[in-house]
C-alpha positions as CSV (number, residue, x, y, z in Angstrom):
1,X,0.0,0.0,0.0
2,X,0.8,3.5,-0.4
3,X,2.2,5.7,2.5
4,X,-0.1,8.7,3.4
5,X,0.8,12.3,3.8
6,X,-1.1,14.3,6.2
7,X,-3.3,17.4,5.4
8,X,-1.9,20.4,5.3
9,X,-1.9,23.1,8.3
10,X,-4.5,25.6,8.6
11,X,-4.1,29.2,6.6
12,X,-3.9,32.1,7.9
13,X,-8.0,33.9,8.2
14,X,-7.2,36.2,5.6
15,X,-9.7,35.8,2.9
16,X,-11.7,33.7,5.0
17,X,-13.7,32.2,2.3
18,X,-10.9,31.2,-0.1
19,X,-9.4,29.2,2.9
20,X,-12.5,27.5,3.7
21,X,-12.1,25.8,0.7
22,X,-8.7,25.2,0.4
23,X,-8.9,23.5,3.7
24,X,-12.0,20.7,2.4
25,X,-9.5,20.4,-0.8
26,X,-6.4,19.6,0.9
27,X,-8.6,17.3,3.7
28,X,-10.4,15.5,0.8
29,X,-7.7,15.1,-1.8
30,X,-5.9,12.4,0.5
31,X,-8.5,10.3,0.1
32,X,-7.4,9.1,-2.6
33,X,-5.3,6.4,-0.8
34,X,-8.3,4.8,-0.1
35,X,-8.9,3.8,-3.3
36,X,-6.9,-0.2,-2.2
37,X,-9.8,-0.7,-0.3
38,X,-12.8,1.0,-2.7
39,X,-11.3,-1.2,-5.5
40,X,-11.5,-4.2,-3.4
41,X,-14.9,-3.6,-2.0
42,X,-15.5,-3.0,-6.0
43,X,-14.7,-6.2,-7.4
44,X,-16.9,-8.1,-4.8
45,X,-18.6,-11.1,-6.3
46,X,-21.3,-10.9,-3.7
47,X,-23.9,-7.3,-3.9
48,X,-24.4,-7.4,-0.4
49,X,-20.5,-7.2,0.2
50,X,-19.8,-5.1,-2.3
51,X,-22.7,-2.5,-1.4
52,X,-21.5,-2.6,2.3
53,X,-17.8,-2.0,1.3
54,X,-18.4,0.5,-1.1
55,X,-20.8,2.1,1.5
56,X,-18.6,1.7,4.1
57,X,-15.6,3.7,2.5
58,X,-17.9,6.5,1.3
59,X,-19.0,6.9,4.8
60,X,-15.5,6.6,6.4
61,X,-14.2,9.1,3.6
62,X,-16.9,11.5,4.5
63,X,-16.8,11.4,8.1
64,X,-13.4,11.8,7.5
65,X,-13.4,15.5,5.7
66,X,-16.2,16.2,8.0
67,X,-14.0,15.5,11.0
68,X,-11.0,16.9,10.2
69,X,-12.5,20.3,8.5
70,X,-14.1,20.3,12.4
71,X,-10.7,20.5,14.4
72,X,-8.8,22.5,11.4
73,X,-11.8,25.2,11.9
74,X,-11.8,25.2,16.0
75,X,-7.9,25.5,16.0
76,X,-8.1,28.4,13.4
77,X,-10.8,30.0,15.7
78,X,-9.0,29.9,18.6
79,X,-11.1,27.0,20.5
80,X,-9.7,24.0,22.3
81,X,-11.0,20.5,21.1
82,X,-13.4,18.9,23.6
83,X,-11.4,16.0,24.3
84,X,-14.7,13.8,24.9
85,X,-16.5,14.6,21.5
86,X,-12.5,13.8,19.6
87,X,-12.9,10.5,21.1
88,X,-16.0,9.6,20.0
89,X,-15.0,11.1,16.8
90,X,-12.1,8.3,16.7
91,X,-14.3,5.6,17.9
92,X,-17.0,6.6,15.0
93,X,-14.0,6.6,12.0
94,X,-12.8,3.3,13.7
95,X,-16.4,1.8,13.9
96,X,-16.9,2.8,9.9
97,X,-13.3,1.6,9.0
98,X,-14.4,-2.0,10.9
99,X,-17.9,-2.4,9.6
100,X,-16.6,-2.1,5.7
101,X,-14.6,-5.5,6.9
102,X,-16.9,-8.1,4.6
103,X,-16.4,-6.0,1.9
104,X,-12.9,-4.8,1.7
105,X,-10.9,-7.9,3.4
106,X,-7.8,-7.4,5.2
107,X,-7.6,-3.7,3.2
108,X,-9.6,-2.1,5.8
109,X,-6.4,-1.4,7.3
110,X,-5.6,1.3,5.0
111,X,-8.6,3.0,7.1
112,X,-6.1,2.9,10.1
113,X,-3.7,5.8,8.9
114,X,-6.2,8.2,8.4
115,X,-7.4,7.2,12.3
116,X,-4.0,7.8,13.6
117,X,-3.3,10.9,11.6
118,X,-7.0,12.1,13.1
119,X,-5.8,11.3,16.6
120,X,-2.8,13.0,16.4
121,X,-4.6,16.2,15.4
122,X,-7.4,15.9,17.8
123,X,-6.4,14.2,21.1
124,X,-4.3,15.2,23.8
125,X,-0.8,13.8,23.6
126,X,-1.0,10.7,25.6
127,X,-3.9,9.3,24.1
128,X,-3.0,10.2,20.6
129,X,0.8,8.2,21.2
130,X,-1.8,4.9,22.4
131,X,-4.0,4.9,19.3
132,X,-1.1,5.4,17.0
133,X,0.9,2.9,18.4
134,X,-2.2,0.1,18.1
135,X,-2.7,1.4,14.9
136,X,1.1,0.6,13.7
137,X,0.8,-2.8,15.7
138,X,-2.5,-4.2,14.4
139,X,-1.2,-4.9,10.8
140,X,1.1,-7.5,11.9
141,X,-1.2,-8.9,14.7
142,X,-4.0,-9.5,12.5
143,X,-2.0,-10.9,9.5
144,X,-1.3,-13.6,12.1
145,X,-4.8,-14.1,13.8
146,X,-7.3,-14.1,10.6
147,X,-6.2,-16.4,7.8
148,X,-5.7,-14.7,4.2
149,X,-5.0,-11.0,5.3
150,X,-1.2,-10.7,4.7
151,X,1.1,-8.2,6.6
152,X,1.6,-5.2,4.5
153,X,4.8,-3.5,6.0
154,X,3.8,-0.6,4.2
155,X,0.7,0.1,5.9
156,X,2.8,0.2,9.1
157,X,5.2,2.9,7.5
158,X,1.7,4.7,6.5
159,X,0.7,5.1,10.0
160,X,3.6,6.2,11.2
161,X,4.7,8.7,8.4
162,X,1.4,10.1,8.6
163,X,1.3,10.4,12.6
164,X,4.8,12.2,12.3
165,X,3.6,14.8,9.5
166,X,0.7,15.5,11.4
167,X,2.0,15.9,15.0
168,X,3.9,18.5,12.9
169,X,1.0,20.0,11.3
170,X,-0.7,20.2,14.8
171,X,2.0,21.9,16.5
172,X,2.0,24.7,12.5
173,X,-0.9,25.0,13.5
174,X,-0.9,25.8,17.3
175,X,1.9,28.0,16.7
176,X,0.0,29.8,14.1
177,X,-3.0,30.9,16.2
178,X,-0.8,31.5,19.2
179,X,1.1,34.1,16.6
180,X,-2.6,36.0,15.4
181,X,-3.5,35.7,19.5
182,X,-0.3,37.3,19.9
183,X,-1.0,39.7,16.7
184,X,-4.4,40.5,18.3
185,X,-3.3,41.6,21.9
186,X,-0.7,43.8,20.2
187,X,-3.0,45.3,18.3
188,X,-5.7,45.5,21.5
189,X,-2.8,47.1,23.3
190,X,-2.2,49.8,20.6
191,X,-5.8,50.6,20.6
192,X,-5.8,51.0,24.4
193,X,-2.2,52.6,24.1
194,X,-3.7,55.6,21.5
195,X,-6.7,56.0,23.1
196,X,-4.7,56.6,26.5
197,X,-2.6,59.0,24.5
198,X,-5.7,60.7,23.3
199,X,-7.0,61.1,27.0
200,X,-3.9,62.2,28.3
201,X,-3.4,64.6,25.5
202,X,-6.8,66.3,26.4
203,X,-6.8,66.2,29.6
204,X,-3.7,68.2,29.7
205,X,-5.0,70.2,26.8
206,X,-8.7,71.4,28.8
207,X,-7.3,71.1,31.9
208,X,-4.6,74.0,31.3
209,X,-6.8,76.1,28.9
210,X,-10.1,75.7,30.4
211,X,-8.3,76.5,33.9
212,X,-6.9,80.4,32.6
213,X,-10.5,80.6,30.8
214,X,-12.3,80.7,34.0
215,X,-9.4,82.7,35.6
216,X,-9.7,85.0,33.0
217,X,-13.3,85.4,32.9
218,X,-13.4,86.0,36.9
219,X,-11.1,88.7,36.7
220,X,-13.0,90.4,33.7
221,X,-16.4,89.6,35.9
222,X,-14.8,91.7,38.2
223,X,-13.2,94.5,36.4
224,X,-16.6,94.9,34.7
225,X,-17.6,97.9,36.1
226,X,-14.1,99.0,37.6
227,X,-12.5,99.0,34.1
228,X,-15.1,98.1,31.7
229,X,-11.8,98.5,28.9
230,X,-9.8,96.2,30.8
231,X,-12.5,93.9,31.0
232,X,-13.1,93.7,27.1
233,X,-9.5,92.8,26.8
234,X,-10.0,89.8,29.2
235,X,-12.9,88.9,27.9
236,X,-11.3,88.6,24.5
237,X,-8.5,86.9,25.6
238,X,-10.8,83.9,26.8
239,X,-12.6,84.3,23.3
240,X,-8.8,83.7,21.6
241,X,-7.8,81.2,23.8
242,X,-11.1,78.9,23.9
243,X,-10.3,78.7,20.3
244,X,-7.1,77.9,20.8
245,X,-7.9,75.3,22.8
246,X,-10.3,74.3,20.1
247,X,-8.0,73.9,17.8
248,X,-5.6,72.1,20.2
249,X,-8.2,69.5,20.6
250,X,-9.0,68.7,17.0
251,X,-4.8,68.4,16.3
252,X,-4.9,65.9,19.1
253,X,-7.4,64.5,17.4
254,X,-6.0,64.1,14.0
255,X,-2.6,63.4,16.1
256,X,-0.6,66.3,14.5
257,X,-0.3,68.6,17.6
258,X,2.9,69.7,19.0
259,X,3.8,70.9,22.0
260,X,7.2,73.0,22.3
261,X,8.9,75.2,25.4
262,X,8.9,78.5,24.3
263,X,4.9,78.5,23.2
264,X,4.3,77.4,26.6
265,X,6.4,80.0,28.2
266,X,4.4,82.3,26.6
267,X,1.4,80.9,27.3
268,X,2.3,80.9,31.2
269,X,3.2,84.4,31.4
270,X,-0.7,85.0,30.6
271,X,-1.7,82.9,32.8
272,X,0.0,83.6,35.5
273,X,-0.8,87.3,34.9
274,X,-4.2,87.0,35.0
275,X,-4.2,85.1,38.2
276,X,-2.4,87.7,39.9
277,X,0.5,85.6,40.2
278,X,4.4,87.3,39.9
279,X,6.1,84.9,37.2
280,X,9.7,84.8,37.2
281,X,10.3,83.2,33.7
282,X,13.6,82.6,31.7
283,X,14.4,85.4,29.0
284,X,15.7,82.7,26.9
285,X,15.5,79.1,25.7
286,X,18.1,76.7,25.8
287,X,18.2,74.5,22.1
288,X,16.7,71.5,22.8
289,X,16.4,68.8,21.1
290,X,12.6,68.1,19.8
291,X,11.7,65.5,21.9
292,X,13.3,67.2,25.2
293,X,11.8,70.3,24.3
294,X,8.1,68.9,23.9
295,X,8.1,67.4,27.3
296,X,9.6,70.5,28.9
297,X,6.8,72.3,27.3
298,X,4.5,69.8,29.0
299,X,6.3,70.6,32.3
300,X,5.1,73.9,32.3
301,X,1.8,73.3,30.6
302,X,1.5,71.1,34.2
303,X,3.4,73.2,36.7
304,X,1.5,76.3,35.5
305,X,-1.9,74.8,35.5
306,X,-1.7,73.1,39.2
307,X,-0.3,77.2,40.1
308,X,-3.2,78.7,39.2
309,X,-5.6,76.2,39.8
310,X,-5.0,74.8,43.5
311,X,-1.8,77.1,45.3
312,X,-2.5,80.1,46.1
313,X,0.3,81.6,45.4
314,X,2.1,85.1,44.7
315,X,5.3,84.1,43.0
316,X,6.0,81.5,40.4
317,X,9.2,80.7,39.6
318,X,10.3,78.4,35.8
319,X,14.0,77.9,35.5
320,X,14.8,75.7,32.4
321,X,18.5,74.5,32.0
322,X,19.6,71.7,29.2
323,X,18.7,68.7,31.6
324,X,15.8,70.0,33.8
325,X,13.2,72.4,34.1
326,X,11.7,72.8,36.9
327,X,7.9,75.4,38.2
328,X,8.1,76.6,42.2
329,X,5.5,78.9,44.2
330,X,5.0,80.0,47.0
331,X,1.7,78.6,47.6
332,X,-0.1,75.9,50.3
333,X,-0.2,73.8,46.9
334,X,-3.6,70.9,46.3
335,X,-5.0,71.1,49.6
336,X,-5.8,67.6,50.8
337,X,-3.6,66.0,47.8
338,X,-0.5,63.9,48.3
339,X,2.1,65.5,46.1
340,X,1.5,64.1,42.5
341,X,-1.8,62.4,42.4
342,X,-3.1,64.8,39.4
343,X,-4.4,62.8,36.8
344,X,-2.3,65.3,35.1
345,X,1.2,64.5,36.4
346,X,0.0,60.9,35.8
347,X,0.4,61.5,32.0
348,X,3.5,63.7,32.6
349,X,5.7,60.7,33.8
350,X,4.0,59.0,31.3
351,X,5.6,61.0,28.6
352,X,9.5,61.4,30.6
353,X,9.2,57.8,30.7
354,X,10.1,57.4,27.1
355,X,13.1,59.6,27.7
356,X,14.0,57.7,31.0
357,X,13.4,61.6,33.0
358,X,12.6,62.1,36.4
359,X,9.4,63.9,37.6
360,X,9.5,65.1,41.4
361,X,7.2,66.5,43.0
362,X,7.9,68.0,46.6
363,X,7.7,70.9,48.7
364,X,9.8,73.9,48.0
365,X,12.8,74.3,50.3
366,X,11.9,76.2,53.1
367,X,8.6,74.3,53.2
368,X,6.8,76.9,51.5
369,X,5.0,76.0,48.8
370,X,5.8,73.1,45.3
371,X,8.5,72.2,43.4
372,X,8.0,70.4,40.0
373,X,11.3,69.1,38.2
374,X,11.9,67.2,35.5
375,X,15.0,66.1,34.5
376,X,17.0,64.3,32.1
377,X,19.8,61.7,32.6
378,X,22.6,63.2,30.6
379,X,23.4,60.0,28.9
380,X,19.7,60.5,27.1
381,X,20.6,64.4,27.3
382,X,24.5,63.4,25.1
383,X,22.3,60.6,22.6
384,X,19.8,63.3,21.6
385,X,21.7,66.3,21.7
C-alpha cells in the first residue's frame, strides 16, 4: 500500500472564504489512498459485500473530511477541542473503518492511517501516542490471527509517516494561532495605548486652557464695572484662547499637535498674569532637542496649571536648564492632595518615561510651597543632543 501524507496546516484567516475551501480540498484530496480498499470492495462477487464495502468507505471518507475540517476550523478560531467529542470522533472513523470488513478484506487497514493521523490532530498527547501505536501494531497482529490477510509493512510505515507529518501540522498550526492571538493583543494594546494618548493629551490640553479661561473670565467679571476697557481685553483673551484650545483639541485628534517650550512660556506668562501671580520666567531658551523640548513644554503646561488652579500663590518661579526644568511657588499647593496624584502629572511621567526623565514633586525648600522638576539623565541628554 501506499504511504499517506497528512493534510496540510490551517491558513492564515485572511480571505476567510478562499481558505475554507482550500482547507476541504487539501482534507479531501488524500482520500485518494483509499482507493486499495474502494477497489476491493469494487470487485466483490457478492452485492451485499460489495454494497456494504463501497458504502462503508464512502461513509469513512466522509466522516473523515467532516472531522477533520471540524478541528482544522476550532484550532483556526482559537477553540480547544473537547477531548470527549475527539474520542467519540475516533471511535466513530474506527467503527466505519471496521464495519466495511466483509467487503474490503484485510484492506480495511488502509482506514487505520487516516485514524491515527485524526488522533494525532485531535487528542491530547498521551492518548494520541496509544492509538497510533495500536494502529502501527494491528497490521502485523491481525495478518497472524485471521487467515488470508497478509502483513503489508507498508501500511505500518503509513501510519507512522502520517502520525509524524501530522503531529507536525498540529503543532504549525498551534503555533499559528498563538502568533494571530499574539497579533491581536498587540493590536488591542495599541488601541488602548492611543486612546490613553488621546485622553492624556486632552486632559492636559482642557485642563490647562479651560483653567486660565475661568481665571480669566473672573477677573473680567470683576473688572466689569471697575475697568469696563480692561475687562473687554479679558474677555477677548478667553474668546482667543477657547479657540485655541479648540484647535488644540481637534490636532490631538488628528494626532498632528505639538507641544514645544517657548509656546508654553508664553502661554504661562498669561496665565500667571491674569491670576495675579508674579512669574519669574527665563528670557531665553536653551536649544533642545525636539523631543526634550516637547516634554519641557509639557512641564510647564502642568506646573502652571496646578499654580493657578490649586496654590495660592504670589510668585511663580520656571528655570529651564539643558537637563531640567523645573515650576516653584510659593503657595499651600492641592489642599488635601499627596504631592502628585493629578491625573495630570500621571500623564506627565507618562511622557518622561520614554526619555527615562525624572518627575519630582515636593515641597519647595523652606517648606513653603511646590516644586515640579523634570530632568533628564545626561546619557539621554549626550544621545539626543
Amino acid at each position: 500500500m501506499v504511504g499517506v501524507t497528512s493534510p496540510t496546516a490551517p491558513a492564515r484567516p485572511v480571505n476567510r472564504r478562499h481558505w475554507r475551501f482550500t482547507g476541504w480540498l487539501l482534507a479531501a484530496v488524500w482520500l485518494f489512498f483509499l482507493n486499495i480498499p474502494f477497489v476491493t470492495a469494487l470487485h466483490q462477487p457478492e452485492l451485499w459485500r460489495r454494497l456494504l464495502g463501497l458504502g462503508a468507505v464512502l461513509a469513512f471518507a466522509v466522516a473523515y473530511v467532516l472531522i477533520f475540517e471540524w478541528g482544522r476550523s476550532r484550532r483556526q478560531r482559537h477553540l480547544p477541542i473537547p477531548a470527549g467529542r475527539a474520542r467519540l470522533l475516533i471511535a466513530l472513523l474506527l467503527a466505519l473503518g471496521l464495519a466495511g470488513i466483509p467487503g474490503t478484506d484485510g484492506d480495511w487497514l488502509a482506514t487505520l492511517v487516516f485514524v491515527a493521523a485524526a488522533a494525532v490532530f485531535l487528542l491530547p498527547s498521551v492518548e494520541s501516542l496509544v492509538v497510533v501505536v495500536l494502529a502501527a501494531v494491528t497490521p502485523p497482529v491481525t495478518s497472524r490471527l485471521v487467515p488470508g490477510w497478509e502483513s503489508e509493512s507498508t501500511v505500518v510505515f503509513a501510519v507512522l509517516l502520517a502520525s509524524f507529518a501530522m503531529f507536525g501540522v498540529s503543532r504549525l498550526a498551534q503555533r499559528n494561532g498563538e502568533l494571530q492571538a499574539a497579533q491581536q493583543e498587540i493590536h488591542r494594546l495599541a488601541v488602548a495605548e492611543e486612546r490613553a494618548r488621546t485622553a492624556r493629551d486632552l486632559h492636559d490640553i482642557l485642563g490647562h486652557s479651560l483653567t486660565v479661561v475661568a481665571v480669566k473670565a473672573e477677573l473680567a467679571g470683576r473688572l466689569l464695572e471697575l475697568d469696563p476697557a480692561r475687562a473687554a481685553v479679558e474677555i477677548a483673551d478667553v474668546e482667543r484662547l477657547a479657540r485655541e484650545a479648540l484647535a488644540d483639541v481637534r490636532g490631538t485628534v488628528g494626532a498632528y499637535r505639538g507641544v514645544d517650550l517657548a509656546s508654553e512660556l508664553a502661554g504661562a506668562r498669561s496665565a500667571l498674569a491674569a491670576a495675579g501671580i508674579v512669574a519669574e520666567l527665563p528670557e531665553t531658551v536653551p536649544e533642545l532637542p525636539t523631543d526634550r523640548d516637547e516634554l519641557f513644554g509639557w512641564a510647564v503646561r502642568e506646573g502652571v496649571t496646578n499654580v493657578v488652579r490649586h496654590s495660592g500663590a504670589r510668585r511663580c518661579v520656571i528655570r529651564v536648564d539643558p537637563a531640567a526644568v523645573e515650576v516653584g511657588d510659593d503657595g499651600r499647593g492641592p489642599a488635601g492632595e499627596p504631592a502628585g496624584a493629578g491625573h495630570g502629572l500621571v500623564g506627565l511621567r507618562e511622557r518622561a518615561d520614554r526619555l527615562d526623565a525624572t518627575v519630582t514633586v515636593a515641597r519647595a525648600p523652606g517648606g513653603r510651597g511646590f516644586l515640579l522638576r523634570v530632568t533628564v539623565p545626561e546619557t539621554n541628554g549626550r544621545a539626543h543632543g
